[in-house]
C-alpha positions as CSV (number, residue, x, y, z in Angstrom):
1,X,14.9,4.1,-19.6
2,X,16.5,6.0,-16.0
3,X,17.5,3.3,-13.2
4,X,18.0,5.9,-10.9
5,X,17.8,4.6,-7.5
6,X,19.0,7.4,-5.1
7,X,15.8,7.7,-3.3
8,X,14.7,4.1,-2.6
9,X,16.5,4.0,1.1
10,X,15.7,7.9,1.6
11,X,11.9,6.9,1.0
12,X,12.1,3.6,3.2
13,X,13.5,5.1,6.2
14,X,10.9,8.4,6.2
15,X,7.7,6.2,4.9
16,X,8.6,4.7,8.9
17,X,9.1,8.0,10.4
18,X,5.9,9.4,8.8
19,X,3.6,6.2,10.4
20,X,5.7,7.0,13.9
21,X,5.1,11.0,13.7
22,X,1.3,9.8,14.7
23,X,1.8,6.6,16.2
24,X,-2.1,6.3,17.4
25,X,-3.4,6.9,14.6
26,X,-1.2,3.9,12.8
27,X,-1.7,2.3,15.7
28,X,-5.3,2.2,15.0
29,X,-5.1,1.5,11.1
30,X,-3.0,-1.2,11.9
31,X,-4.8,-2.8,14.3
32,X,-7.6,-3.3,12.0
33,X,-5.8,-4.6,9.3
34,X,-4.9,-7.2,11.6
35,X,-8.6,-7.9,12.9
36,X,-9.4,-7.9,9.3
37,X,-6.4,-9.9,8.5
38,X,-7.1,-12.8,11.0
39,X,-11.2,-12.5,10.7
40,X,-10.4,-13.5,6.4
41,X,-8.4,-16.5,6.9
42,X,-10.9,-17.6,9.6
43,X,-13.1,-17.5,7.2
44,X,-11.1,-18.9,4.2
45,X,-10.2,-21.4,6.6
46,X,-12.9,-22.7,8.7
47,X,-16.0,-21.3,6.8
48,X,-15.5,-21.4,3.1
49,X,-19.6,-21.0,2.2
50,X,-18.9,-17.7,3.6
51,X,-15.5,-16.9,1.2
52,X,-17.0,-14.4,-1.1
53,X,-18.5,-11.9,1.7
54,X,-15.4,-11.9,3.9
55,X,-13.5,-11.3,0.1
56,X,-15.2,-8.0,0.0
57,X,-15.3,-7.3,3.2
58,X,-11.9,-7.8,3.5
59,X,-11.6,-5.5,0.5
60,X,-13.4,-2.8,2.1
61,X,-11.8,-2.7,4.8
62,X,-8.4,-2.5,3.0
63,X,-9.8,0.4,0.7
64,X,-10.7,2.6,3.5
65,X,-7.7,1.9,5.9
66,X,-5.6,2.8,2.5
67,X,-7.6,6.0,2.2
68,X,-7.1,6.7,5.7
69,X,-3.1,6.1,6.3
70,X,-2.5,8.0,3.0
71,X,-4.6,10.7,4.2
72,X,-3.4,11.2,7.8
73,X,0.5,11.4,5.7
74,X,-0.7,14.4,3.8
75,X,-2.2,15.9,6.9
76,X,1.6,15.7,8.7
77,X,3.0,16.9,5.7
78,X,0.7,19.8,5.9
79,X,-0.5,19.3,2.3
80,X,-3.0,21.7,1.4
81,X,-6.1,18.7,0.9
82,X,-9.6,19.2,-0.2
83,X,-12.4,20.7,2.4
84,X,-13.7,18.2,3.7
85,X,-10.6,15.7,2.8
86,X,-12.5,12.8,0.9
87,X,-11.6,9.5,1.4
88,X,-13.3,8.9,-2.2
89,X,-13.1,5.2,-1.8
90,X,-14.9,3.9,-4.9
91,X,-11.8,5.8,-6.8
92,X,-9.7,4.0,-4.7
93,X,-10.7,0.8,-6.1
94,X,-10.8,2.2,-9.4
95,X,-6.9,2.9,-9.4
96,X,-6.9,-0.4,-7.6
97,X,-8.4,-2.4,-10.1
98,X,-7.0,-0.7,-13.0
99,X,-3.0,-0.9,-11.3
100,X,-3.9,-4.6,-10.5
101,X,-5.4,-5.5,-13.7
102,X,-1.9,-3.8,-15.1
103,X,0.7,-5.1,-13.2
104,X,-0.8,-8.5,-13.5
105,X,-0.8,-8.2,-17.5
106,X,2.8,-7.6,-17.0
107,X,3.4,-9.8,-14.9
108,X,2.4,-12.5,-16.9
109,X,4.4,-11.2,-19.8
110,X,7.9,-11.5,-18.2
111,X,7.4,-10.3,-14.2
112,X,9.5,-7.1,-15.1
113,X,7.0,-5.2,-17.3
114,X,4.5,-5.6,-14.5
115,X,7.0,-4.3,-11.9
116,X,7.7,-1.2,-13.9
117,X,3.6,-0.6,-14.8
118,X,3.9,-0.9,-10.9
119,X,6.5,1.6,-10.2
120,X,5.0,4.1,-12.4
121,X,1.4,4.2,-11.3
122,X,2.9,4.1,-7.6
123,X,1.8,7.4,-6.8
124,X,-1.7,7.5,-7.8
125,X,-3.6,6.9,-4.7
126,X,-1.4,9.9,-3.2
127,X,-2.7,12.0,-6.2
128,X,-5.9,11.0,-6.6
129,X,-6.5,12.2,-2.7
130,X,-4.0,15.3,-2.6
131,X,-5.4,16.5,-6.0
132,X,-8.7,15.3,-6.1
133,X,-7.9,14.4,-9.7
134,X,-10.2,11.6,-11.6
135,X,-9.0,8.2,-11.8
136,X,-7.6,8.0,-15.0
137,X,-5.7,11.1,-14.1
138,X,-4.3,10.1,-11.1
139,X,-2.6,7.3,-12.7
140,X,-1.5,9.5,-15.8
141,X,0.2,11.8,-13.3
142,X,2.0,9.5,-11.7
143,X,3.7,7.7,-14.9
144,X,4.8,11.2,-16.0
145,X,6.2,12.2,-12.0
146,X,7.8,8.7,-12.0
147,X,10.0,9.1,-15.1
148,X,13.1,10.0,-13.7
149,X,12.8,7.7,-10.3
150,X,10.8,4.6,-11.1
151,X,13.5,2.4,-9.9
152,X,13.6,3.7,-6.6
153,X,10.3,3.2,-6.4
154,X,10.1,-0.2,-8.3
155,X,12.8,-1.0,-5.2
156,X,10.8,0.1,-3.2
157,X,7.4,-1.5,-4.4
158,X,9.2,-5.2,-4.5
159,X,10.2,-4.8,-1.1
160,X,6.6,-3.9,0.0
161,X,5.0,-6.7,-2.0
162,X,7.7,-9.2,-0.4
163,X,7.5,-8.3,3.0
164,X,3.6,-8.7,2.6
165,X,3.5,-11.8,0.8
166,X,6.1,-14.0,2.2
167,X,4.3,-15.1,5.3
168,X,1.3,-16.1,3.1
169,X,3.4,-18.0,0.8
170,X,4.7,-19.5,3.8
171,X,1.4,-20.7,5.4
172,X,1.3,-23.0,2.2
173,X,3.9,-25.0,3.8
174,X,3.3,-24.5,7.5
175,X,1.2,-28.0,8.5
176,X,-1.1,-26.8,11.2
177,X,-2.3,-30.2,14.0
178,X,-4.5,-28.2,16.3
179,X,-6.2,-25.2,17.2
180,X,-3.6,-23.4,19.1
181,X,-1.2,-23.4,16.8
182,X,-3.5,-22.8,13.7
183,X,-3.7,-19.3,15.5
184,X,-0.1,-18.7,16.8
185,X,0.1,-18.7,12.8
186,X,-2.8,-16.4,11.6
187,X,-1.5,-14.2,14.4
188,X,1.8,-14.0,13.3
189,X,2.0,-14.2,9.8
190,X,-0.9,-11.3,9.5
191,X,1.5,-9.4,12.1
192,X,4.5,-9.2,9.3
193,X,2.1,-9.3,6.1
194,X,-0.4,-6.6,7.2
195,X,3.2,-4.4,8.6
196,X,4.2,-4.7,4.8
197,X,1.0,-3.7,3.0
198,X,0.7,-0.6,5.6
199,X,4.7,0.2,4.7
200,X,3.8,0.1,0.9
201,X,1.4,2.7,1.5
202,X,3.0,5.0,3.5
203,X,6.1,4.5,0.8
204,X,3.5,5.2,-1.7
205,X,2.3,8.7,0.5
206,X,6.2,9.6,0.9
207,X,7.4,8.8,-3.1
208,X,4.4,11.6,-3.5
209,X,5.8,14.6,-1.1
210,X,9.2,13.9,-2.1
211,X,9.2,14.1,-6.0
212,X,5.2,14.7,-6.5
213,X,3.7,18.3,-7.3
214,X,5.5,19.1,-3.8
215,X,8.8,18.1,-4.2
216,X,10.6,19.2,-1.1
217,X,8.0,18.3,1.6
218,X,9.7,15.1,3.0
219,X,13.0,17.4,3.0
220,X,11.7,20.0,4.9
221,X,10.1,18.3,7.8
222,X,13.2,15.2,7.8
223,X,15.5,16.8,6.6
């Protein structure tokens, strides 16, 4: 098992120049992760009869906007993508459900199996888009493209999933008297989560051009 982790700061630092290369459209994406963001825990919140419709709302929302950021980072790269590109959102969720259902298996087991099933299947959004490969494909591809650098992107990954989660985890201890406040909170903490979950992504989109099918894309254009 490789622990090479030369490319975990090389991949940080471009995943941010990629989102800045087309700041409106990130600007966009991110926007409505945040309206999405703050429109959940309203509901969760204030309206929990209503939990399970903003749950896949919320979802939806997250699947597209995922589609879309990973998308527009191929586009910069100039990656040769399907005519028309496809979104192809219900295999989205499919690698979604199956990486989820994955890295919480091993997660359960001891935490660091489900942070390298996490690492390796890192890349399949990228490829399942770039390629138009099937799901199970996509995620095949990426555990063999991932041998040689999952730790970068396990580094990576961790930091993503941190950055995203600790103002959640912190909400559970925030006590909340009055409205204002209540949404100083859901303003802020979905401010740093939904800037995580959008970083993961575009990590995800940069792991791809820099040791994918395409190996020296990110080079090229950062380089």
């Amino acid at each position: 098992m490789q622990f090479n982790a030369g490319l975990a700061g090389p991949v940080a630092r471009d995943a941010v120049r990629w989102i800045r290369a087309d700041a409106g459209t990130f600007a966009i994406i991110y926007g409505l992760l945040l309206v999405s963001g703050i429109g959940y825990d309203v509901v969760a919140t204030r309206y929990p009869d209503a939990f399970i419709g903003a749950q896949l709302a919320f979802m939806a929302v997250n699947l597209i906007v995922q589609a879309w950021a990973t998308l527009t980072i191929l586009r910069l790269a100039g990656i040769d993508l399907p005519h028309p590109p496809k979104m192809r959102i219900a295999s989205v969720f499919g690698v979604g459900l199956l990486f989820g259902l994955g890295v919480g298996f091993g997660l359960l087991l001891l935490i660091v199996p489900g942070i390298y099933f996490a690492a390796r299947w890192y890349l399949a959004v990228p490829i399942l888009l770039a390629e138009d490969m099937s799901v199970s494909g996509a995620l095949s591809a990426s555990w063999d493209r991932t041998e040689r650098y999952w730790f970068s992107c396990a580094m990576v990954a961790v930091l993503a999933f941190v950055w995203q989660m600790a103002p959640l985890a912190a909400g559970m201890l925030v006590t909340l008297s009055d409205d204002d406040r209540l949404w100083g909170w859901l303003l802020v903490s979905n401010v740093l989560s939904q800037a995580g979950w959008l970083f993961g992504v575009a990590a995800a989109t940069t792991f791809y051009l820099a040791f994918g099918k395409r190996m020296s894309t990110t080079v090229e254009i950062f380089g």
